[in-house]
N, C-alpha and C positions, 0 to 999 in steps of 0.2 A: 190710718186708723179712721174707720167709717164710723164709728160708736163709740161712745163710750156711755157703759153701762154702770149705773150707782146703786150698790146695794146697800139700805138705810136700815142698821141694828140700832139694837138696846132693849133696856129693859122696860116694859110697859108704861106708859103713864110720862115719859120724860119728855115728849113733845116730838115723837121722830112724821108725823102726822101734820101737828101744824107745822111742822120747819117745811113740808114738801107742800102744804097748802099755802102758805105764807109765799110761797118762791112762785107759784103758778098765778096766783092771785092779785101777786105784790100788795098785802096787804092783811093783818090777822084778820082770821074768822073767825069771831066769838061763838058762834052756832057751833051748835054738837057736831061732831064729823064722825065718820063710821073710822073702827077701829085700826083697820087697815087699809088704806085705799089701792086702789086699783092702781095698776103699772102704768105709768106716764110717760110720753115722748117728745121731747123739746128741739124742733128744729134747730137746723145752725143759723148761726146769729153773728153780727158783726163784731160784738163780746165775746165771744168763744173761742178757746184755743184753736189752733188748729180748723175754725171752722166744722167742727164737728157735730152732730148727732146725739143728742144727749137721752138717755134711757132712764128714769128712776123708778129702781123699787122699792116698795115699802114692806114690810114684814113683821112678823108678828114674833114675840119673847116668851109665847107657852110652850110647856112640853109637848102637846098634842101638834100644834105646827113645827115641831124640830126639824122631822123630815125636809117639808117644804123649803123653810131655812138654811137644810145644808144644799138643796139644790138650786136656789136661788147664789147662794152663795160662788158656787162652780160656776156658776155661767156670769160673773159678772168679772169688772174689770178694776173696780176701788171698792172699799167700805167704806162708808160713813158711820162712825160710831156715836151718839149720842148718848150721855147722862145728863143729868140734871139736880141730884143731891146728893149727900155725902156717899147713902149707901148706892145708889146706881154706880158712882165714883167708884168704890170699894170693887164694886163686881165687872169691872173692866180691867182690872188684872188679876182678880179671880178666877173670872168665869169666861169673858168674852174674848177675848186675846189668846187662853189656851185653844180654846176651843175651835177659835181657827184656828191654829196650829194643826189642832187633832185632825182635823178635815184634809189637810194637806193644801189648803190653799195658799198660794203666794204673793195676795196680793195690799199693794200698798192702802194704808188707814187713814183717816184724817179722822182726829179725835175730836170730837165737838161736844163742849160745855154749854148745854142749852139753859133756856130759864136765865139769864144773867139779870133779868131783869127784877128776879124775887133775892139775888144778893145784894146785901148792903154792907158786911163785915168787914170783907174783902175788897182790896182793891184788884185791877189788873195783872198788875205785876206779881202780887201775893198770889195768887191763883195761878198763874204760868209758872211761877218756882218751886209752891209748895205742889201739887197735884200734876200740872202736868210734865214737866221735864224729869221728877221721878221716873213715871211709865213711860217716856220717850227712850231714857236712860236705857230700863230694862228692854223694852220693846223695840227693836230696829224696824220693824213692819211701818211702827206710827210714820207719816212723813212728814205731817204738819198739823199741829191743834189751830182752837178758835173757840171767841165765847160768840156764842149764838144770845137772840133772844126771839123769837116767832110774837111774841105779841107785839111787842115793839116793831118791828121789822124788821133786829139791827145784824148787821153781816149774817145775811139769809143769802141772800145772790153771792155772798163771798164766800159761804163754806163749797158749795156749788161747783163756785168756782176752782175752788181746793183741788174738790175731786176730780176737774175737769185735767186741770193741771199736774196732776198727780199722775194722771193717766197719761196726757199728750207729753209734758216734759219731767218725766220721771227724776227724780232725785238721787237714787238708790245707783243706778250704775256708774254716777258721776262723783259724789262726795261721800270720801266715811268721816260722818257726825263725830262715834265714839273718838278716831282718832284725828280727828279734823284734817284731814288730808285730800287731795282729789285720787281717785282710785286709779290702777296704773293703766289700764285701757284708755281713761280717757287723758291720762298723761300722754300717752303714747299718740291716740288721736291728735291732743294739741298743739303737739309738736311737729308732728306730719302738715299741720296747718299752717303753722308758722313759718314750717322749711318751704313750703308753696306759698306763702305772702311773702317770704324775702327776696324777692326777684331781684336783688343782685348777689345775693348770698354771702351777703358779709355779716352774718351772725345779729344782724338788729334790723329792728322794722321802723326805720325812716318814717316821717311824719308825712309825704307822700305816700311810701307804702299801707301805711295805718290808714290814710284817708281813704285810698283804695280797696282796702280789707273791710274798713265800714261801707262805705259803699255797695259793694257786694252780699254782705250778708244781711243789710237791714234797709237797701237804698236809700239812706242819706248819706251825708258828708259829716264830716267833724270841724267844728269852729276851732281857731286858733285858742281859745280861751279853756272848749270842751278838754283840746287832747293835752293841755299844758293840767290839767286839774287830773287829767288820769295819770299822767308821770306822776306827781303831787301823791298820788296815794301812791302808786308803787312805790317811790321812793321813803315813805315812810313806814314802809316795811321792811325795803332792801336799799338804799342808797343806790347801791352800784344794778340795779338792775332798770331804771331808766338813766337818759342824759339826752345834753340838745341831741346826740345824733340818732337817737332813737330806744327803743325796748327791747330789751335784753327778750331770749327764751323764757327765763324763769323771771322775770317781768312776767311775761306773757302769763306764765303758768299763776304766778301769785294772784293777777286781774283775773283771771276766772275763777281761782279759789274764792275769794273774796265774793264773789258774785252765789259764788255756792254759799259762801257762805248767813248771805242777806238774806237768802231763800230768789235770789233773782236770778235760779238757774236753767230760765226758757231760757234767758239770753245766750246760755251755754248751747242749751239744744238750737235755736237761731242759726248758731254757728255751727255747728256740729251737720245741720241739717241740709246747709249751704252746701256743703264743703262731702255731700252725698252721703252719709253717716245713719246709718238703723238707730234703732232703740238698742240694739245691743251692740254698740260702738264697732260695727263692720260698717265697709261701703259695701252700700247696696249690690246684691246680684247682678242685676241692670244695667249701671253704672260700669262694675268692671267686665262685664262680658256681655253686651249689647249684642242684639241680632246680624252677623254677617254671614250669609251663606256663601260661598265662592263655585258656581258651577262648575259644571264638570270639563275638562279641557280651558277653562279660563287660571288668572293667578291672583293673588291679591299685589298689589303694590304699596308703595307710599305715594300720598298725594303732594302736592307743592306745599298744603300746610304741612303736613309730619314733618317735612322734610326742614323746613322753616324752625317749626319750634324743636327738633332735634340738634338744631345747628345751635340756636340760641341754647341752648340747655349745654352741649358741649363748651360753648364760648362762655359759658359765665361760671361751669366749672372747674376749668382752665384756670387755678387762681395763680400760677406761677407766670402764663400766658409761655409756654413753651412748648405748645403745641401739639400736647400728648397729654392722657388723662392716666396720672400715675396713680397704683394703688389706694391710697389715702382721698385722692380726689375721687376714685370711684367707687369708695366706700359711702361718702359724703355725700353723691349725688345720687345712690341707690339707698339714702337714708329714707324714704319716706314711699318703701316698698318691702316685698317682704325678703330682699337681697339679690344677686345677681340670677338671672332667669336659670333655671335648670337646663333648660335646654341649652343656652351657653356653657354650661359647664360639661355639659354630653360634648360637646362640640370644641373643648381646651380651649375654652376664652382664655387670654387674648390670643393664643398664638394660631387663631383661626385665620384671621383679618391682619390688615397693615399696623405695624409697630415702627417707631424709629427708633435711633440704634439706641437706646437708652431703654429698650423693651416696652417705650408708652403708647395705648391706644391712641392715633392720630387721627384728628376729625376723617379722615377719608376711609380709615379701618372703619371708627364708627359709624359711619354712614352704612357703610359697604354690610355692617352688622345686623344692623338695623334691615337691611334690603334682606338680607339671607332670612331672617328673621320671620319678616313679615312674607313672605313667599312661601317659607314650609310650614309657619303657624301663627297666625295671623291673630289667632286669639292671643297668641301670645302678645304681640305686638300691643291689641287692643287693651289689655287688662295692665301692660306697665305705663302704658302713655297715661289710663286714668291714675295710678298711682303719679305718676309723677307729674302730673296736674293739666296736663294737656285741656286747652279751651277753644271751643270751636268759636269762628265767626260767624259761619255760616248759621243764618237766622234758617234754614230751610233743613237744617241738619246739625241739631246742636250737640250731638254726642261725638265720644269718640271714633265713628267708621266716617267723621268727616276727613280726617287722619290717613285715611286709608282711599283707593279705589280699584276695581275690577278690569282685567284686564278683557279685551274682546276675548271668545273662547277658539281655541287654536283647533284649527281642522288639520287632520292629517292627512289631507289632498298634496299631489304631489304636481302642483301649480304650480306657475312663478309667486311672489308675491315676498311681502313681507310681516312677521305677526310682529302685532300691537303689544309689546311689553319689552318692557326694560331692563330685566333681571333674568337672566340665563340657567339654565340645572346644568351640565355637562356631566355625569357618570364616565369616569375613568377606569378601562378595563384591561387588561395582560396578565400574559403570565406571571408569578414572582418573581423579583430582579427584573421587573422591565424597565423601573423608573419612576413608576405612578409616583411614590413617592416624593422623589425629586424633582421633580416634575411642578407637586402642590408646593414646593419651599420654593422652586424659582417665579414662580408666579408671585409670592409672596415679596420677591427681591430677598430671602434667607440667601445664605454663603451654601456653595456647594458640601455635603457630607457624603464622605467616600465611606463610610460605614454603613449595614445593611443590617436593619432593623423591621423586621418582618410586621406589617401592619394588622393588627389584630381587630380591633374596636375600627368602625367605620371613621373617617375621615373627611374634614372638607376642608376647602380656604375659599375666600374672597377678597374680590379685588373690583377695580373698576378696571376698564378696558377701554384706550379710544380707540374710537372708527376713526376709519375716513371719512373726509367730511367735516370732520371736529365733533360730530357726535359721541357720547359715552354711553355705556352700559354695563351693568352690575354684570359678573360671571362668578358663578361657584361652581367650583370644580369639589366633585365628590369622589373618593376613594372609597371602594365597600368593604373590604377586609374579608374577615370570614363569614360578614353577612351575605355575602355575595350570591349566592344560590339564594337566601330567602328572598332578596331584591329582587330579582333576574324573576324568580318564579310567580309574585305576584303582575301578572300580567297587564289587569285594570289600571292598579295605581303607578305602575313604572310607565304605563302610556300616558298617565293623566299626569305626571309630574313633570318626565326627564325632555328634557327639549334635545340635545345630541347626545349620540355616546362615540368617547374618544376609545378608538381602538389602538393600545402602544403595544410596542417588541422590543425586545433592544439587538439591536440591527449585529452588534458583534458576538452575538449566543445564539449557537446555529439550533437550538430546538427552541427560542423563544415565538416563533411565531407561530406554531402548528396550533398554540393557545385559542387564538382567533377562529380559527374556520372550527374550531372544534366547541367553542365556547357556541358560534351560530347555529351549528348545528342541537346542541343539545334546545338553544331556546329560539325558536325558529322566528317566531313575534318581536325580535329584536328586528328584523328587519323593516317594521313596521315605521322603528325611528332613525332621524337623521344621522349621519356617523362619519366620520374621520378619521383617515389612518395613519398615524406616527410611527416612525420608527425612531428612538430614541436613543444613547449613547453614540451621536455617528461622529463622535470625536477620538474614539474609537476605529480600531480596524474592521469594517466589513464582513460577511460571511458569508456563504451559502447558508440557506437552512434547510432545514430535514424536514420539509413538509410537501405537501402534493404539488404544490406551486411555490413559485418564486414569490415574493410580497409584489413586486411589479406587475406581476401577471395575472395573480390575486385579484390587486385593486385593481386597475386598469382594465384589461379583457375579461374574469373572470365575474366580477363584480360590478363590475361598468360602469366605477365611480367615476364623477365630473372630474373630482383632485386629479384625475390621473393615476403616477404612482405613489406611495405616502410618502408623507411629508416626511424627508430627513433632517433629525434637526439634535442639537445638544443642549441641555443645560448650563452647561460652561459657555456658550455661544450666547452674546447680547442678543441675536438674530430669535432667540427664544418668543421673545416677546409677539411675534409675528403668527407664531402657533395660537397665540393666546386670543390674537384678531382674529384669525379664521375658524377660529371654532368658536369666537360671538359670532360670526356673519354665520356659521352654520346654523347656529341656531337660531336667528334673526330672520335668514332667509333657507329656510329648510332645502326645496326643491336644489339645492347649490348643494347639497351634502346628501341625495339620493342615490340609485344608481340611474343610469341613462333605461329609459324605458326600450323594449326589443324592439318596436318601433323605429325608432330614432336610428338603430343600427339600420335597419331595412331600407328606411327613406336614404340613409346615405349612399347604402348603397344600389339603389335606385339612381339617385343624382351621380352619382361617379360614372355609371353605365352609361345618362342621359350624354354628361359632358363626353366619353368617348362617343359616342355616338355621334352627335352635334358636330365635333371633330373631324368624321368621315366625310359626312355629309358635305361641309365645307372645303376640307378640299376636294372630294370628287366634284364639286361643282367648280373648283378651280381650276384643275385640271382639264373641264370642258370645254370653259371660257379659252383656256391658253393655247385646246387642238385648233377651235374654230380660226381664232386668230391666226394661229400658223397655217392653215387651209386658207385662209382667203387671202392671204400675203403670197403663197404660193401657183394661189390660182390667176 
């Protein structure tokens, strides 16, 4: 908010003139003043809410300026309503309150009782009960009355102020007056607040936690004496919602009631505002979707923090500590989001990633989820880490993409080398009944199922993988279903995503391999990426197949892949797990999963001809050596 704009009604004659002369001046002007003054601009100031920009206009109560009045009115952002005797009183819920109405304006009032200073009848109190909490009553617009007095001077800087505050920490979306409640938004907000202050999530905010929650939102600290006087009041509303070990939720909720209720609900916006929160109880656009663009041929990752506050976020959800996050716990800890991401659910969470045998996500699924996650949507990634309160350290990058970082972008050169990233795509392709299937349950560590459930909906899993070495890396293996021709056809984005494609058959179904040269040939730009060739079921008896080639002669001669011939391997076999390394190293190190360039064949056989060659040479020169010899022995 750069401005805020004050539009000063009433009816003639009440003093809406001297209140904005009085405030500019700090001081009354007995001198005549023109009727309506000119529009005034009050810089920010170290009083001012928000540091804002202040605007006032003043305006005129004849019919002939009506017009003017209702367009002054649109473009501002509070009213000031001013009376000053019985009947100006009478014509503010008359005249001036419908009348906005009629206009369609929505903006919040501040009623002001001007001239205080020509009442003696009345005391203060008699005047806020009889006159103004009637029209508060009817009126939800008003947000807060005030007796003025411009000759005096007295609360002139503090109707002002009103409006100022009216504007920056608005009242209306946080507390309903008529039924004295906080509204459910910012119910909803508070508690998402709270569920991010209890950083150990046992339902109470510890007198540590509290210190650190002031700290944060106002930079100070809380005395031992401050936060013992705010239990004190909670407690004297709720008993059971403070104690030594800390503030209950609805603790929490009652302390900001009460705060609404004082009229001391910046402090509410304070916090609201900390904690990235609009005027209209969303987090910021910004906040949840910050600028990350991922080039083209690069990936997103997790950085060492995501990776940190994902672990901590697992371990303090864990409340049973058994090392799985069951239903209930992942309810709990996707409390303060708008529930488990969609794209999980596209994707059958949990039975995507690692379970133990009790069906719970195990920090290493979670991980593993998280990596898949942030690799094919990053935004996504972005926008639940700000939900779920993720805080950068980083002074040089305080948002959420410190969470995150870019992977170098993969050239599809068919060099030695190795690419810079840690998270694998692998696209699993064969004909039906190859395995693909069974294939993603062993990777998973699932029990073998001898039943054949044709895959419709795409498919993925994740897992980590060691290398040799001791090094790890994320691999997701994706199954396409019957998206499979859309995938395959988008050319750009299957080069820009998939890092290998596994080629399977199953080795005892003599037409399952003709699938392969056939599927290459329809999409010829498949060969552009890395690939491996399985045959799967070979716990199974063997077969011929009924294709141009033999799979040996396919991959090997025809193909001139490095593997050789494919890899035969089973599900039922521990040896599985071996498939799962060499197609991370394929995709780690590409040029290991190309074909041999026609080159390579030539130069060999170049060097084969050299070595017989070199051959002759040597012993025809052996031969020479051993005539001479025998010639001069003989001579």
């Amino acid at each position: 908010m750069a401005t805020v704009r004050i539009c000063v009604c009433g009816d003639e004659g009440c003093g809406k003139s001297s209140l904005i002369t009085s405030l500019v001046k700090d001081t009354f002007v007995s001198s005549r003043i023109q009727a309506v003054l000119p529009q005034i601009t009050i810089p920010p100031s170290l009083g001012t809410p928000e540091n804002v920009t202040t605007t006032i206009v003043d305006t005129s109560a004849l019919p002939q300026d009506r017009a003017n009045l209702a367009r002054e009115l649109r473009k501002s952002n509070v009213i000031l309503l001013v009376y000053s005797d019985h009947y100006s009183y009478e014509r503010v819920a008359l005249f001036w309150l419908p009348y906005f109405r009629s206009l369609g304006v929505n903006l919040p009032v501040i009623l002001c009782a001007n001239k205080s200073d020509l009442v003696t009848s009345s005391t203060p109190a008699q005047i806020m009960e009889e006159e103004m909490l009637p029209v508060m009553s009817e009126f939800k617009e008003i947000d807060s009355c005030i007796r003025t007095s411009a000759r005096n001077h007295y609360n002139v800087n503090e109707a002002f102020f009103l409006c100022q505050k009216a504007v920056t920490h608005p009242i209306a979306p946080l507390f309903d007056a008529k039924e004295s409640v906080l509204k459910p938004a910012a119910v909803a907000a508070l508690l998402r607040i709270f569920y991010l202050s209890d950083k150990d999530k046992d339902g109470l905010l510890s007198d540590k936690e509290m210190e650190d929650f002031q700290i944060k939102c106002f930079d100070k600290g809380l005395s031992p004496e401050d936060l013992q006087h705010i239990k004190e009041i909670i407690r004297n509303h709720n008993p059971e919602a403070a104690s030594s070990r800390g503030i209950t939720s609805q603790g929490f909720l009652l302390l900001n009631k009460l705060y609404a209720e004082k009229g001391r609900h910046e402090t509410i916006w304070v916090i609201l505002r900390t904690f990235q929160y609009t005027d209209s109880l969303s987090l910021q656009e910004s906040f949840l979707h910050p600028r990350f663009e991922v080039p083209e041929y690069a990936s997103a990752e997790l950085s060492p923090a995501g990776y940190r506050f994902l672990v901590d976020l697992f371990l303090t959800s864990d409340r049973d500590n058994d090392g799985g996050l069951k239903d209930e716990e992942l309810a709990s800890l996707f409390a303060p989001t708008p529930g488990i991401p969609q794209l999980w659910i596209d994707n059958n969470f949990p039975s995507c990633t690692v379970r133990n045998d009790a069906g719970h996500v195990t920090l290493q699924g979670w991980l593993a989820q998280w990596s898949m996650t942030t690799f094919t949507s990053p935004k996504t990634t972005l926008e639940y880490l700000a939900y779920l309160g993720f805080e950068s350290t980083d002074r040089s990058n305080p948002s959420t993409t410190a969470a995150l970082k870019l992977t170098k972008p993969r050239k599809r050169r068919r060099r030695p080398g190795r690419v810079g990233r840690n998270v694998i795509l692998a696209l699993v392709l064969g004909a039906p009944h190859s395995g693909k299937s069974a294939l993603l349950d062993a990777f998973l560590a699932r029990p073998f199922n001898n039943l054949y459930l044709p895959t419709i909906q795409p498919r993925v899993a994740v897992n980590t993988v060691e290398l040799p070495g001791g090094r790890q890396c994320y691999l997701i293996l994706k199954e396409l279903g019957e998206s499979e021709a859309a995938v395959l056809e988008n050319k750009s984005k299957l080069l820009d995503q998939c890092d290998v494609i596994i080629y399977t058959y199953d080795s005892s179904d003599p037409d399952s391999f003709a699938y392969i040269p056939n599927i290459r040939k329809t999409y010829p730009h498949l060969e552009d990426l890395p690939a491996l060739y399985v045959g799967l079921k070979a716990d199974l008896d063997r077969t011929t197949q009924r294709a141009e080639y033999q799979p040996d002669e396919y991959v090997a001669h025809i193909q001139r892949m490095p593997q050789g011939p494919p890899i035969s391997t089973s599900v039922t076999w521990p040896s599985i797990q071996e498939l799962f390394v060499a197609i991370s190293e394929a995709g780690l190190e590409p040029v290991t999963a190309y074909p041999r360039p026609l080159e390579d064949d030539a130069n060999g056989q170049l060097m084969r001809y050299g070595l017989v060659l070199g051959a002759v040479v040597c012993a025809a020169a052996a031969a020479v050596v051993i005539w001479k010899r025998s010639a001069s022995s003989t001579g």
